[in-house]
NUROTI-979876 format. One record per residue (C-alpha): residue in one letter; y, z, x. Coordinates in steps of 0.02 Angstrom, whole numbers, plus 32768, in hexadecimal, padded with zeros to 4 digits. Each point is the difference from the previous one (the first is absolute). Last residue first. Example, Ala and Ser with C-alpha at 12.3 -4.5 7.8 and 13.67 -1.06 7.14 Angstrom:
# residues 2
s7FCB816582AC a7F5480217FBB 
//
This chain:
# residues 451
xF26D1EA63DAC x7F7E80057F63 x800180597F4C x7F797FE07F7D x800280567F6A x7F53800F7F9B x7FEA800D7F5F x7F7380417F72 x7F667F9F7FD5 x7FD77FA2803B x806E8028809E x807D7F727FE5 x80827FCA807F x80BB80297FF9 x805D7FE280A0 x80858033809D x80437F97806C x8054806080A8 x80947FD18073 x804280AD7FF1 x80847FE27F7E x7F7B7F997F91 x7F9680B48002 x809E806B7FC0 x802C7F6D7F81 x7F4D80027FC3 x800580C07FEF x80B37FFD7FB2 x7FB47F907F7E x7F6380457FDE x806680A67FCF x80877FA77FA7 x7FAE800C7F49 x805D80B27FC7 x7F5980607FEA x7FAA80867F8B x7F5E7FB07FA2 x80147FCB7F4A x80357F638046 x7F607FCB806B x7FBB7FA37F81 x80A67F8B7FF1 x7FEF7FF980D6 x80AD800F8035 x80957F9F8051 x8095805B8024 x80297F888098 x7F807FA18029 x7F4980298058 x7FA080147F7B x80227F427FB6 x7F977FCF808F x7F6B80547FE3 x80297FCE7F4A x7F8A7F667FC7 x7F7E803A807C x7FDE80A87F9E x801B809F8036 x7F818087802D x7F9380647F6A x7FDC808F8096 x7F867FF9808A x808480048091 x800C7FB380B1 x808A802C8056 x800A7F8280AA x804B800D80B1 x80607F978087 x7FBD7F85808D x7F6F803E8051 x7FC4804F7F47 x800B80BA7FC0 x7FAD80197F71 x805F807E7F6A x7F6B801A7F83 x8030804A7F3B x7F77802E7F98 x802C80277F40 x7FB680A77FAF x80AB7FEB7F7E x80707F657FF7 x801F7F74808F x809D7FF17FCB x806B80A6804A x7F7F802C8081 x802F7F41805C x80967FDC7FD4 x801680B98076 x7FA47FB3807C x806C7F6C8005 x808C80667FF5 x7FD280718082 x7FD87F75806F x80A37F9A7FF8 x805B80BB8004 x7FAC7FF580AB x80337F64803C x80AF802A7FEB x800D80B78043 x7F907FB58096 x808B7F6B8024 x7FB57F6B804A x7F907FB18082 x7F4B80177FCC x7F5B8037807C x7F66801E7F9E x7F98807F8046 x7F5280117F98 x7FC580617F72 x7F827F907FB5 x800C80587F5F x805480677FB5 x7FDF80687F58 x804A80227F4A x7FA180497F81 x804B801D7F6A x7FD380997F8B x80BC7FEB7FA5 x805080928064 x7FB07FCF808E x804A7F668013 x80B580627FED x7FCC807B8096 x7FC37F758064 x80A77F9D800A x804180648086 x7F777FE58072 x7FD87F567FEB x80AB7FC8801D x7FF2807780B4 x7F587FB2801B x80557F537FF5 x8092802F8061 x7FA08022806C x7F857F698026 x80987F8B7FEB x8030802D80AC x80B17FC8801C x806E7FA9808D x80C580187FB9 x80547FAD7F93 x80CA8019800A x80397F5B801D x7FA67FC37F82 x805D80627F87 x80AD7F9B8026 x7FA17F5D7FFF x7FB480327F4E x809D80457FA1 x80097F847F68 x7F5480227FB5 x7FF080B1803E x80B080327FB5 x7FD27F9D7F55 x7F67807B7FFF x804980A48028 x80927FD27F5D x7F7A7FD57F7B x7FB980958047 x809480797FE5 x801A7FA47F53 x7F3E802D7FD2 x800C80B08040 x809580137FAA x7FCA7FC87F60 x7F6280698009 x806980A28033 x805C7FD17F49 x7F5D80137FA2 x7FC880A28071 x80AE804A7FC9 x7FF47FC67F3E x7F54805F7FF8 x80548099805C x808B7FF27F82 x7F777FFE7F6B x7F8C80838050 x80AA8076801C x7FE880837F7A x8084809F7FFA x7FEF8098806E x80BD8007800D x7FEE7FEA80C3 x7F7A7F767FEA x807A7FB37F94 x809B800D807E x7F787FAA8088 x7FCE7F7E7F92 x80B77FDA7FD4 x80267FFB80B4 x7F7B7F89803A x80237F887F5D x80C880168026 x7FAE7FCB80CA x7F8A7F6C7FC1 x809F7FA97FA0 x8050800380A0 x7F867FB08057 x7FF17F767F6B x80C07FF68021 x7FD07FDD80C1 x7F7A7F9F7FED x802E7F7A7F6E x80687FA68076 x7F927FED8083 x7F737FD37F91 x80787F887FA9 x803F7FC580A8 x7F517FF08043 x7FD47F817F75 x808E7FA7800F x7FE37FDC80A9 x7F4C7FE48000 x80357F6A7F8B x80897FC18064 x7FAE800D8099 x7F567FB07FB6 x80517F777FB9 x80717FE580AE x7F5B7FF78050 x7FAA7F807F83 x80977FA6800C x8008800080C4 x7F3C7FC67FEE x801A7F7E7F8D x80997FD18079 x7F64800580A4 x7F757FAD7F8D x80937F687FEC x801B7FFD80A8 x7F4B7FF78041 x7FDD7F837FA3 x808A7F8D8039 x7FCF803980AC x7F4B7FCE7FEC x80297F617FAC x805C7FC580B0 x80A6803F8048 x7FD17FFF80A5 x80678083803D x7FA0808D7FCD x8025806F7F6C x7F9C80C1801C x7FC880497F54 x804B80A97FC4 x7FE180C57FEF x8088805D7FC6 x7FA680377F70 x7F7D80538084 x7F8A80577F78 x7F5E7FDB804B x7FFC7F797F95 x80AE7FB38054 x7FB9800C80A2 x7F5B7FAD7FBB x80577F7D7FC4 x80687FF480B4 x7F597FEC805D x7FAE7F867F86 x809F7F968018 x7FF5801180BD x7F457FD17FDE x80187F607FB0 x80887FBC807F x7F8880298093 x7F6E7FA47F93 x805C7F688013 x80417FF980B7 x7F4C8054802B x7F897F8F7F90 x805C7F5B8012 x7FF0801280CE x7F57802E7FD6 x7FCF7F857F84 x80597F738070 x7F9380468096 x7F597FFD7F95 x80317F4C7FAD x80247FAC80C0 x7F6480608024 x7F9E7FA87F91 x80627F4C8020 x7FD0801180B2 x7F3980237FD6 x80127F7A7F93 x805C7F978076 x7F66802A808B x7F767FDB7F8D x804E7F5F7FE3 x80097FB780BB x7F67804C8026 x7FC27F907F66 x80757F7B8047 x7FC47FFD8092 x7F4C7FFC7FE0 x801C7F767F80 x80657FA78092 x7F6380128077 x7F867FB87F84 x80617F5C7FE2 x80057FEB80C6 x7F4F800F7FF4 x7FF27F7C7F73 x7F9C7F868070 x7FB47F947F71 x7F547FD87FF3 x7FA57F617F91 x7F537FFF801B x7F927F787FB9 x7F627FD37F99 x7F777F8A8008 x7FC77F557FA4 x803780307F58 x809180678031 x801080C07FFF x80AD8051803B x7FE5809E806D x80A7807F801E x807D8026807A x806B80908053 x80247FF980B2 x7FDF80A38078 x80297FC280B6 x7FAA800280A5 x80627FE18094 x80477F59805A x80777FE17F94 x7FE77F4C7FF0 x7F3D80148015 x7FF280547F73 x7F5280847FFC x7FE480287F4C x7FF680A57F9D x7FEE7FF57F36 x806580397F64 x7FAA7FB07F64 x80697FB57F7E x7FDD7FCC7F59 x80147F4B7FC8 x7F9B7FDD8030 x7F4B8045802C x7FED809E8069 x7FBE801580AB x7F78808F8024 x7FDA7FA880A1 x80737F83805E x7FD77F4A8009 x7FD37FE480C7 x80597FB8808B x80987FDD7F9C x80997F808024 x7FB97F707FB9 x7F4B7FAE7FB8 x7F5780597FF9 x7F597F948006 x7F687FE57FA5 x801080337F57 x80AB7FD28004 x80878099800E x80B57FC98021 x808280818061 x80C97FFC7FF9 x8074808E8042 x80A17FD97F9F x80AC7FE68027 x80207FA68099 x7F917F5B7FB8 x7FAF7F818076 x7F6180218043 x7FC5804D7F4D x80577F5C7FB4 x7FAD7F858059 x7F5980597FF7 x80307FFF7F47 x80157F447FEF x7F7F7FCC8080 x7F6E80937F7C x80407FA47F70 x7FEA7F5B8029 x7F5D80228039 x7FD380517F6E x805F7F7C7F90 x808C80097FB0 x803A803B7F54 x7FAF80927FE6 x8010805F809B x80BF7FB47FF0 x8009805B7F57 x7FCC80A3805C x805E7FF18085 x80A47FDF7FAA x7FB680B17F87 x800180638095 x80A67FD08051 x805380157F59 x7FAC80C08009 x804D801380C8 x80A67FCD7FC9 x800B80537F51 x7FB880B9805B x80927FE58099 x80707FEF7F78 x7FBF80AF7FA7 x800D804F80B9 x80997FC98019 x8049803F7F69 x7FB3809D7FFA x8043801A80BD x80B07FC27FCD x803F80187F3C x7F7980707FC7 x801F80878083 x80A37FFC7FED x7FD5801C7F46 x7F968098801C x8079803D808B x80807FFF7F80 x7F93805A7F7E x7FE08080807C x80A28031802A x803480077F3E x7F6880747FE4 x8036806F808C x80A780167FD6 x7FD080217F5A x7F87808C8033 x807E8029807E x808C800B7F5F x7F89805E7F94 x7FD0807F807E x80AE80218026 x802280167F39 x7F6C80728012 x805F805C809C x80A480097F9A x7FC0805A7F65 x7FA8807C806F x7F44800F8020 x7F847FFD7F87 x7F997F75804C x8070801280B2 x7F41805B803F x7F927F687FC3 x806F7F8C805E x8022804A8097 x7F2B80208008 x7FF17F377FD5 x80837FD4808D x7FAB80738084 x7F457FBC7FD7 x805A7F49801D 
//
């Protein structure tokens, strides 16, 4: 029982399928019980209540006939009958004399019509018995009528042990069904969980496993596996066109930087001005830097098994430092100060040049928003690292926006950027296994990445 009550409290918020198992033992139970209840009613109950009529018609025909015949009338008939009848144990009390099957009235007896539960010695059996009876009062004396309801006893026993046992039965009956139901059921769930979380991590080609039962679960899972191939061939098509363009627009765009090149050069030459060509140069270096990354980050999105390949066993702890290092000079620039702490080995499989441009942009986010005098912490934790800043953060309505394509801040505008930095840096962490998130510093941000 104390097991049963401690699975129950612990499956309180457990899984969708345990409660339903709950439910279905609790009905199980219920249903077992109310049988029992009603088996119960329908053979021992109803023996016992007959036995009851019987024994309380017996009463009240001695009764009248105490009243209708004489004492000594009375006293023949019922010696007659105490000597005579199979069913009940029969004793008359006069005021001088005791009548029938009892030595002695037994103490602490009740009156009729309730029952009193009393040992005798029978004769018949040879042992002493418990019989139930009760005291009748009669205007010249009073009798006993017992009944030996032993037998009665022993089936109640039975069937209580009888009862406890089915419960117990029909418990674990629910348990093992809610087992069996949990791991064929929950099996399905997860491989679904399992290939959505594939697909988050940026495997498009990610899809849910049909078995050959074709129940609900496979109908479901083909229609999440052509939402997925159209979500896929979406994407394709769309980070298709969009790489054409920017592979398009490359070359004549690095054409166009060359003739500006050149004419700077031929103007330096000529000592004529060159702010507006060098201001047309560092415009069209922007558009190449954002085509070039459009470019890097379609390549990590659709090259993951091939780069996997290539990861190698990494201390975090370095590259860290390293990050820190280089970044230093530009937090200093703006009175930032930027510290480690709990420096502490981390090991990470993946590629160092790609986990530490993760950290340099970060840290680089970082200086860039955080504004002047603001603190900036890189902690190392057993799984990953955070960068902790005091600056205005973002707010919860666009920590997610932040990390699509070309996506920026609208108070953050006036600040250099091309909006794919967050997004290369959460497709660099997704193609080492890794989850990355936004969490509030109150104020300021914090960016947690974990392997």
């Amino acid at each position: 029982m104390v097991w049963a009550t401690e699975w129950w409290k612990t499956t309180k918020q457990a899984s969708s399928v345990w409660r339903l198992t709950r439910l279905y033992t609790a009905l199980l139970l219920l249903v077992v019980s109310v049988l029992l209840v009603v088996l119960y009613q329908l053979s021992i109950g109803q023996m016992s209540r007959q036995q009851s009529l019987q024994m309380d018609g017996f009463i009240m025909q001695q009764t009248q006939l105490s009243e209708q015949l004489s004492s000594s009338e009375f006293i023949k008939q019922f010696k007659n009958q105490s000597e005579n009848s199979r069913q009940y144990i029969l004793s008359y009390q006069t005021n001088s004399d005791l009548i029938g099957r009892l030595n002695a009235i037994p103490k602490n007896i009740t009156t009729c019509p309730t029952l009193t539960r009393f040992p005798i010695w029978l004769d018949k059996y040879n042992e002493l018995r418990l019989v139930s009876g009760c005291l009748q009062t009669l205007k010249e004396g009073a009798f006993v009528v017992a009944i030996d309801d032993e037998y009665l006893y022993t089936l109640k026993a039975q069937f209580i042990s009888a009862s406890i046992i089915a419960l117990l039965l029909a418990l674990l009956l629910g348990v093992i069904t809610g087992v069996v139901f949990s791991v064929r059921v929950l099996k399905r769930i997860n491989h679904i969980n399992q290939a959505v979380s594939r697909v988050q991590s940026g495997q498009l080609s990610a899809r849910i496993e049909v078995s050959k039962y074709d129940d609900e679960y496979d109908y479901m899972a083909l229609h999440i596996n052509t939402m997925l191939t159209q979500l896929e061939h979406s994407f394709e098509t769309i980070a298709g066109i969009t790489d054409a363009i920017a592979h398009d627009l490359r070359t004549p765009l690095g054409h166009l930087r060359q003739q500006i090149e050149s004419e700077i050069t031929e103007k330096s030459q000529q000592n004529l001005p060159t702010e507006q060509l060098q201001n047309m140069l560092e415009k069209l270096d922007e558009i190449l830097f954002t085509f070039s990354a459009m470019l890097e980050l379609t390549r990590l999105q659709q090259q993951k098994e091939q780069k996997i390949q290539h990861f190698k066993q990494l201390d975090l702890q370095k590259i860290i430092v390293d990050a820190v290092d280089l970044i230093e000079p530009l937090a200093e620039q703006k009175n930032q100060v930027l510290s480690i702490e709990s420096l502490q080995s981390v090991l990470v499989k993946g590629d160092a040049t790609l986990l530490f441009r993760v950290l340099y942009n970060l840290l680089e986010n970082a200086s860039k928003y955080a504004g002047e005098g603001a603190q900036i912490k890189v902690k190392m934790i057993s799984s990953g690292f955070c960068i902790s800043d005091n600056g205005p953060g973002i707010s919860d309505s666009e920590k997610e926006k932040v990390f699509q394509r070309l996506y920026r801040i609208e108070k953050s505008r006036q600040i250099a950027g091309f909006g794919l930095g967050l997004t290369l840096v959460k497709a660099v962490v997704q193609l080492h296994d890794g989850q990355i998130q936004l969490l509030d510093n109150q104020p300021g941000l914090i960016v947690k990445v974990e392997f």
